[in-house]
C-alpha positions in Angstrom: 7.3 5.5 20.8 4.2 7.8 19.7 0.9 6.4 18.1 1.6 4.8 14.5 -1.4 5.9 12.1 -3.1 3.0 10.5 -5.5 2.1 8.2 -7.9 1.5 11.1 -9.3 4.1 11.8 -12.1 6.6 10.0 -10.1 9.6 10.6 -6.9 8.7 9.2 -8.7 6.6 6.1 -10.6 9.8 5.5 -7.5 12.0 5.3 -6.2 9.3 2.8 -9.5 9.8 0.6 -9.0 13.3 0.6 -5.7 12.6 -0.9 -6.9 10.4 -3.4 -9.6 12.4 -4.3 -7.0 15.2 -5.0 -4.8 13.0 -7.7 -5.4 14.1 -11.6 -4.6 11.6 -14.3 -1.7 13.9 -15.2 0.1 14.4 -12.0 4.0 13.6 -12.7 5.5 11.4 -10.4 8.2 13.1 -8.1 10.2 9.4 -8.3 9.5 6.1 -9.8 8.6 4.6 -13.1 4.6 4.6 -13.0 2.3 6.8 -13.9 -1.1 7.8 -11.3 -2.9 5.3 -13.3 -0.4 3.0 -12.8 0.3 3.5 -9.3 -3.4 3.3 -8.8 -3.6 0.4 -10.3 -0.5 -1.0 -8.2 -2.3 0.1 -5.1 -5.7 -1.7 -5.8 -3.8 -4.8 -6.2 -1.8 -4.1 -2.7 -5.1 -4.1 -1.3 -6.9 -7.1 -2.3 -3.7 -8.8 -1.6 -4.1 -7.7 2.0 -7.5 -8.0 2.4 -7.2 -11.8 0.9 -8.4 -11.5 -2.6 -5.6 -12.0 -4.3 -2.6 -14.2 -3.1 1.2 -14.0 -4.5 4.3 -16.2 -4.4 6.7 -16.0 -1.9 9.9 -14.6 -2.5 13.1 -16.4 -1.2 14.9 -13.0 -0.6 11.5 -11.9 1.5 12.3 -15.3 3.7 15.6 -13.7 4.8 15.1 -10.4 4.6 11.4 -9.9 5.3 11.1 -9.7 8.9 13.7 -7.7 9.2 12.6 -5.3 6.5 9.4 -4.9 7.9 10.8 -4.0 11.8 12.8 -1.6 9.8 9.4 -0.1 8.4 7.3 0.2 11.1 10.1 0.8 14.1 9.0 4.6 13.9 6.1 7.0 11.4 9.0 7.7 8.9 7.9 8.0 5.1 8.7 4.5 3.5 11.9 5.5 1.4 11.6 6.3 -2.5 12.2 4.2 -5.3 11.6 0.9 -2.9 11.6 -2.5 -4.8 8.4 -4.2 -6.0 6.8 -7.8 -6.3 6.9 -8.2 -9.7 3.3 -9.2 -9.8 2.8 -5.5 -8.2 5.0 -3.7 -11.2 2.5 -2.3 -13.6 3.1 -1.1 -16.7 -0.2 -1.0 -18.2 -2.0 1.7 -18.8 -5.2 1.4 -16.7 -8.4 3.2 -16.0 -7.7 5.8 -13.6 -11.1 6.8 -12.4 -12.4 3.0 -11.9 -9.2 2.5 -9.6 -9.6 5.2 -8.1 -12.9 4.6 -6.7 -12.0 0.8 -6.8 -9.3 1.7 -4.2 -11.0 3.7 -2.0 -13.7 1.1 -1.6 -10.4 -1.4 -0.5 -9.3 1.5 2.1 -13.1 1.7 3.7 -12.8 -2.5 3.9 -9.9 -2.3 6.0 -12.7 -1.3 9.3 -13.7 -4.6 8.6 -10.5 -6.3 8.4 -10.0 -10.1 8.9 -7.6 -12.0 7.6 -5.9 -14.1 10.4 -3.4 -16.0 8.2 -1.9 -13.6 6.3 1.4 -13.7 4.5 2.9 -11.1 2.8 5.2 -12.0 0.1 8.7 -10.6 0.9 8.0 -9.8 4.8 6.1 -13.2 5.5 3.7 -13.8 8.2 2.1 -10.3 9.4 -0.1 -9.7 12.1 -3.4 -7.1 11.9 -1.5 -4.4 13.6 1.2 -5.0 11.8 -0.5 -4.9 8.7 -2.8 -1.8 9.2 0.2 0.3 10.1 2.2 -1.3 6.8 -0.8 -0.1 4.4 -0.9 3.7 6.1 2.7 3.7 5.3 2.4 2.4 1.7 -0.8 4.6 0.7 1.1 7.6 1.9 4.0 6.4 0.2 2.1 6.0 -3.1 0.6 9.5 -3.0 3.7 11.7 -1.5 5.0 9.9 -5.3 2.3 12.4 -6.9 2.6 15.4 -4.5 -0.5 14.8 -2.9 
Protein backbone atom coordinates (compact mmCIF):
# COMPACT_ATOMS: atom_id res chain seq x y z
CA UNK A 1 0.00 0.00 0.00
CA UNK A 2 3.20 2.48 0.16
CA UNK A 3 3.48 5.29 2.80
CA UNK A 4 0.69 8.11 2.31
CA UNK A 5 2.43 11.69 2.88
CA UNK A 6 0.73 13.72 5.55
CA UNK A 7 0.70 16.76 6.99
CA UNK A 8 2.62 15.22 9.95
CA UNK A 9 5.64 15.43 9.30
CA UNK A 10 8.44 18.41 8.98
CA UNK A 11 9.71 17.09 5.78
CA UNK A 12 6.74 16.91 3.78
CA UNK A 13 5.16 20.33 5.47
CA UNK A 14 8.41 21.96 4.48
CA UNK A 15 8.13 20.80 0.82
CA UNK A 16 4.54 22.26 1.00
CA UNK A 17 6.04 25.76 2.23
CA UNK A 18 8.36 25.72 -0.43
CA UNK A 19 5.42 25.57 -2.66
CA UNK A 20 3.67 28.16 -1.17
CA UNK A 21 6.39 30.29 -0.99
CA UNK A 22 6.69 29.89 -4.73
CA UNK A 23 2.88 31.24 -5.61
CA UNK A 24 2.68 34.97 -7.09
CA UNK A 25 -0.61 36.92 -6.79
CA UNK A 26 -0.86 36.49 -10.57
CA UNK A 27 -0.44 32.86 -11.11
CA UNK A 28 -3.52 31.72 -13.43
CA UNK A 29 -5.26 28.87 -12.26
CA UNK A 30 -4.88 25.70 -14.52
CA UNK A 31 -8.73 24.73 -13.42
CA UNK A 32 -11.34 26.16 -11.17
CA UNK A 33 -13.01 29.48 -10.51
CA UNK A 34 -10.68 31.20 -7.83
CA UNK A 35 -7.99 33.16 -8.00
CA UNK A 36 -4.35 32.49 -5.70
CA UNK A 37 -5.83 34.89 -3.39
CA UNK A 38 -8.84 33.20 -3.35
CA UNK A 39 -7.63 29.80 -3.09
CA UNK A 40 -5.50 31.06 -0.34
CA UNK A 41 -7.94 32.29 1.34
CA UNK A 42 -10.10 29.00 0.79
CA UNK A 43 -7.19 27.05 2.24
CA UNK A 44 -6.76 29.13 5.52
CA UNK A 45 -10.32 28.45 6.26
CA UNK A 46 -9.77 24.45 5.43
CA UNK A 47 -7.32 24.72 8.15
CA UNK A 48 -8.85 26.26 11.04
CA UNK A 49 -11.69 24.08 10.21
CA UNK A 50 -9.48 21.13 10.86
CA UNK A 51 -7.49 22.36 13.46
CA UNK A 52 -11.06 23.36 15.37
CA UNK A 53 -11.25 27.01 14.92
CA UNK A 54 -13.85 27.24 12.88
CA UNK A 55 -16.88 24.68 12.72
CA UNK A 56 -19.35 24.23 9.58
CA UNK A 57 -22.80 22.63 9.07
CA UNK A 58 -23.20 19.27 8.06
CA UNK A 59 -24.28 18.44 4.75
CA UNK A 60 -27.02 15.74 4.27
CA UNK A 61 -25.35 14.59 0.94
CA UNK A 62 -21.80 14.29 3.08
CA UNK A 63 -24.05 11.83 5.44
CA UNK A 64 -24.42 9.38 2.49
CA UNK A 65 -21.80 9.94 0.56
CA UNK A 66 -18.97 11.14 2.91
CA UNK A 67 -17.43 8.04 4.08
CA UNK A 68 -17.39 6.67 1.08
CA UNK A 69 -15.94 9.66 -0.63
CA UNK A 70 -13.32 9.92 1.65
CA UNK A 71 -12.10 5.92 1.25
CA UNK A 72 -12.22 6.88 -2.27
CA UNK A 73 -9.59 9.73 -1.47
CA UNK A 74 -7.27 8.30 0.60
CA UNK A 75 -7.40 4.37 -0.78
CA UNK A 76 -3.96 5.34 -2.68
CA UNK A 77 -1.42 8.94 -3.13
CA UNK A 78 -3.44 9.91 -6.34
CA UNK A 79 -3.88 13.79 -6.83
CA UNK A 80 -7.50 14.68 -5.59
CA UNK A 81 -9.31 15.17 -8.99
CA UNK A 82 -9.84 18.80 -10.53
CA UNK A 83 -12.73 20.89 -10.36
CA UNK A 84 -14.01 18.91 -6.98
CA UNK A 85 -17.13 20.34 -5.23
CA UNK A 86 -16.97 22.77 -2.35
CA UNK A 87 -18.78 23.62 1.05
CA UNK A 88 -20.25 26.55 0.27
CA UNK A 89 -18.94 28.17 3.32
CA UNK A 90 -15.39 27.18 1.65
CA UNK A 91 -16.29 29.00 -1.95
CA UNK A 92 -14.69 32.37 -1.89
CA UNK A 93 -15.26 34.91 -4.14
CA UNK A 94 -13.74 37.67 -2.37
CA UNK A 95 -10.82 39.22 -3.20
CA UNK A 96 -8.50 38.78 -0.20
CA UNK A 97 -5.13 39.73 0.95
CA UNK A 98 -2.72 37.42 -0.60
CA UNK A 99 0.37 37.89 1.43
CA UNK A 100 -1.48 37.88 4.95
CA UNK A 101 -2.96 34.36 3.92
CA UNK A 102 -0.22 33.32 2.79
CA UNK A 103 1.76 33.49 5.83
CA UNK A 104 -1.54 33.00 7.75
CA UNK A 105 -1.65 29.51 6.10
CA UNK A 106 1.62 28.49 6.57
CA UNK A 107 1.39 29.23 10.28
CA UNK A 108 -2.03 26.58 10.04
CA UNK A 109 0.41 23.88 8.15
CA UNK A 110 3.27 24.22 11.06
CA UNK A 111 0.07 23.71 13.77
CA UNK A 112 -0.67 20.53 12.30
CA UNK A 113 2.79 18.88 14.50
CA UNK A 114 0.71 19.76 17.16
CA UNK A 115 -2.52 18.41 16.12
CA UNK A 116 -5.38 17.56 18.57
CA UNK A 117 -8.65 17.58 17.81
CA UNK A 118 -10.22 14.15 18.94
CA UNK A 119 -13.80 14.90 17.86
CA UNK A 120 -13.63 16.04 14.62
CA UNK A 121 -16.19 16.12 11.93
CA UNK A 122 -15.79 17.05 8.67
CA UNK A 123 -18.68 18.44 6.95
CA UNK A 124 -19.42 16.18 3.92
CA UNK A 125 -17.09 13.05 5.02
CA UNK A 126 -18.28 13.16 8.75
CA UNK A 127 -16.34 11.77 11.63
CA UNK A 128 -12.46 11.64 10.64
CA UNK A 129 -9.77 10.25 12.60
CA UNK A 130 -6.01 12.06 12.92
CA UNK A 131 -4.60 9.85 10.36
CA UNK A 132 -7.26 10.23 8.45
CA UNK A 133 -7.24 13.73 8.54
CA UNK A 134 -3.40 14.43 8.17
CA UNK A 135 -3.30 12.42 5.00
CA UNK A 136 -6.78 14.38 3.78
CA UNK A 137 -5.02 17.95 4.22
CA UNK A 138 -1.51 16.64 2.23
CA UNK A 139 -3.90 15.77 -0.41
CA UNK A 140 -5.99 19.01 -0.45
CA UNK A 141 -2.82 21.45 -0.07
CA UNK A 142 -1.28 19.69 -3.07
CA UNK A 143 -4.44 19.85 -4.72
CA UNK A 144 -4.76 23.67 -4.12
CA UNK A 145 -1.24 24.38 -5.44
CA UNK A 146 -0.95 21.78 -8.57
CA UNK A 147 -4.34 24.50 -9.33
CA UNK A 148 -1.49 27.26 -9.68
CA UNK A 149 1.35 25.16 -11.22
CA UNK A 150 3.28 25.07 -8.25
Amino acid sequence: MGTHKTVFGETTVKELIERIHLLQAGDPAQWGKMNAGQMLKHCTLSEEMFLGKKQYKRLFIGKLFGRMALNGILKNEDPLKKSQPTHPDLKITAPGDFEAERVKWIGLLKAYSTFSNPDFVHPFFGKMTKDEIWKYVYKHTDHHLRQFGK
